[in-house]
N, C-alpha and C positions, 0 to 999 in steps of 0.2 A: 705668694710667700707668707708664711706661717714663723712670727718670730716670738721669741720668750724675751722678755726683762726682767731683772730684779734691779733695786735699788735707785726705782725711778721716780722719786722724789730727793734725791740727793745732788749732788755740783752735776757728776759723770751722766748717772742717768737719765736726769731730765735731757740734755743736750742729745744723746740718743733716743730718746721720746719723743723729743722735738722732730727731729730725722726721720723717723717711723712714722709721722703722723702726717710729717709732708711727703712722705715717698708713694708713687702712686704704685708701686711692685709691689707694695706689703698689704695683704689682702684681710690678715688675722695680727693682732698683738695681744699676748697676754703677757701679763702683769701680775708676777707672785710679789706680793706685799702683806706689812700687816696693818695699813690702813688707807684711807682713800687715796686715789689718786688725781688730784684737780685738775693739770693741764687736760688728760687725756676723758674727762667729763665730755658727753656731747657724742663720742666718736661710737659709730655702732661698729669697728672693727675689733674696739677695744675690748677684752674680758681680765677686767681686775679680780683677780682669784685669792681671797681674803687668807693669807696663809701665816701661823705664828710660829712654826718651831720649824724652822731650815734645816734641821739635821734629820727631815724625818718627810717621806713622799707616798704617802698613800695612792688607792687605785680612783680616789676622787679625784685629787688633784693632777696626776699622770695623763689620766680617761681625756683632760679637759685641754694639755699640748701636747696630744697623740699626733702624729703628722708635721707636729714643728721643722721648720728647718734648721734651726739655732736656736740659741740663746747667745745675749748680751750680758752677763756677772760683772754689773754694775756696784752690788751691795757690798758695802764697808763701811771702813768709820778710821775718820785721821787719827795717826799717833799723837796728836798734839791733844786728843779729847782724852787721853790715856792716864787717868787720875784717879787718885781715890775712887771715885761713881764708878768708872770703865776700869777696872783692871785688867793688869796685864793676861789672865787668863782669858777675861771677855773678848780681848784683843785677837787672840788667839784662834776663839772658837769662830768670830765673825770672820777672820781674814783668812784663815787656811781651813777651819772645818767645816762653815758652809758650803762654799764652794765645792770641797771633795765630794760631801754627802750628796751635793743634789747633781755632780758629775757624773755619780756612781748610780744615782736613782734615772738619769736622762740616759744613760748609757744604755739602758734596755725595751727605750720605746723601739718601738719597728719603725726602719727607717726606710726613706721611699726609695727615690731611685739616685740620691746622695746621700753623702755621709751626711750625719746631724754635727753641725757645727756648734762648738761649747769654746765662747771665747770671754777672758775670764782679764780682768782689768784689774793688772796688777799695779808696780808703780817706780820709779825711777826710782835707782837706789835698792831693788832687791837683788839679792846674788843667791846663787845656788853655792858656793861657796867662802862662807861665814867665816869670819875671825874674831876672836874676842871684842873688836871695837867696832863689829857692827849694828847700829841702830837696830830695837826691837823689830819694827816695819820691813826694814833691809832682810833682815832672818824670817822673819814668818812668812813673807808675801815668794821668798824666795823657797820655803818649805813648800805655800799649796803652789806654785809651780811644779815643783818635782812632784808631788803628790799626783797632780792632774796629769801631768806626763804620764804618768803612768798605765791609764784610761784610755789612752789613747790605740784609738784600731783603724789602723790607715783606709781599710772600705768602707766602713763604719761611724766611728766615731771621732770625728777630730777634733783637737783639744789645742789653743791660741791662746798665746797670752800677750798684752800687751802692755808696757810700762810709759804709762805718761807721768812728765814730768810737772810741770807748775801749768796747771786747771786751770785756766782765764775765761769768765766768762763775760769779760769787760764791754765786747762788740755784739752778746749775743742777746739782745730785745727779748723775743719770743721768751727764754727760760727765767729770765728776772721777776718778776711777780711769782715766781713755782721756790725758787732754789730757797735753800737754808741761809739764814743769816749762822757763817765761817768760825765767829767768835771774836775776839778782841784782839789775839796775838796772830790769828790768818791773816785780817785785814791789817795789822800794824807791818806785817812781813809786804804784805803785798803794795801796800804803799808806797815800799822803799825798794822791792826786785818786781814787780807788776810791767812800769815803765822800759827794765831792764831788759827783762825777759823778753817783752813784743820790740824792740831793737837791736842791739845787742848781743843777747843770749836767745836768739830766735829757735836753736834747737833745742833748748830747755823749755818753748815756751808750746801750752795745749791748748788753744783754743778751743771751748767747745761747740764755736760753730763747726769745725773742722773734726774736731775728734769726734764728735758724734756722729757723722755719717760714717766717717771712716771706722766706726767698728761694729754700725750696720751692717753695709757693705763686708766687713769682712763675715760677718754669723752667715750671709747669703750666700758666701765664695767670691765672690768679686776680684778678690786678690791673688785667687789660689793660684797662677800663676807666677805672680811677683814673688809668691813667698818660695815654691817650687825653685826660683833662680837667686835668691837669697841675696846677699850682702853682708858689709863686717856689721851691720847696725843690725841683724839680723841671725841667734844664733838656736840652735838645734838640739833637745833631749828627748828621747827614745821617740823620735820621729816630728813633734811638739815642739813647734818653734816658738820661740819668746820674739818678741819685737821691742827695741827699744824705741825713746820716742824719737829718734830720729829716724827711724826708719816707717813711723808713720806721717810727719813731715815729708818724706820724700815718697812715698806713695801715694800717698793723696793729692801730691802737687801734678801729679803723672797723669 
């Protein structure tokens, strides 16, 4: 198996880098980034593919996950970093137009004897239908939903989205020396809902020991059954299911 990453020096990606490096199905990883990538140092299946502008797929960089099975759409950036430096345009182009751009550029590799799966990591709290009082995040992430939706070619090309809720990587060793230090107001949040979340609000809570295989697994098809017999935690646009995080909670646990 042959899979794509983006955003794999961040919380989500590492934890799926992590997954891909211990999985012995995965024969090829590459990795579009715009700068090194340390965990995955060492590994001869890795190919970091040195890439700066995401809205734009040349026949260099195509040539090099020709045969891919998936990709993992790891790459983002919290609304809480969303200030002066990140405006809200910035926000915009990384959360919904990356993503479409390079849907729309993967959408025309030749694909083998599956579809190419494009599963794209979105986030609790987006809706496809917006109301004046919904958070920036909630509106956009719920636009490149519908956007990607749209890509989707049921022999072809399939298009996943997944919404995880509160990212924990409290259990998970391996990614700790890689991840970003959160900021001052992640970690003061997580302080006080961290505890909550791994008891109490367990289907609010994302482990990325657990979230990261489970959206390996899904770029490979793993799931394509589960998802084929659905559930309410599990809903449906122009054939492009969204998963909430409780329904990868209960798939993973399966």
């Amino acid at each position: 198996m042959h899979l794509v990453l983006t955003g794999a020096t961040g919380l989500v990606g590492s934890g799926v880098l992590d997954a891909m490096l211990k999985s012995k199905d995965i024969t090829k990883i590459s990795i579009l980034s715009r700068r090194p990538v340390p965990m995955a140092a060492g590994d001869p299946r890795v190919n970091v593919i040195t890439h700066n502008d995401f809205t734009k797929y040349n026949s260099e960089v195509l040539d090099q996950i020709q045969g891919a099975n998936g990709v993992v759409w790891a790459l983002g950036i919290s609304q809480l970093k969303v200030t002066k430096e990140v405006r809200q345009s910035e926000y915009v182009t990384i959360t919904r137009d990356f993503p479409v751009a390079a849907a729309k550029a993967f959408s025309k590799i030749s694909p083998n004897n599956e579809p190419f799966r494009f599963i794209y990591v979105s986030g609790h709290g987006a809706t496809l239908e917006p109301t004046s009082f919904t958070p920036i995040f909630g509106r956009v992430k719920g636009e490149a939903e519908r956007a990607l939706s749209e890509l989707h070619v049921p022999t072809k090309f399939h298009v996943e989205s997944v919404r995880p809720a509160g990212v924990d990587a409290t259990n998970h060793e391996a990614i700790k020396p890689y991840i970003p230090n959160p900021g001052m107001l992640y970690n003061a949040m997580y302080l006080f809902m961290g505890p909550l979340m791994r008891t109490v609000l367990q289907s609010l809570h994302s482990p990325t020991e657990k979230l990261g295989p489970f959206l390996m697994n899904m770029a490979i098809g793993k799931y394509d059954k589960q998802l084929e017999t659905g559930g309410n935690d599990i809903s449906s646009i122009n054939g492009s299911r969204i998963l909430e995080n409780a329904a990868f909670r209960r798939l993973y646990e399966q």
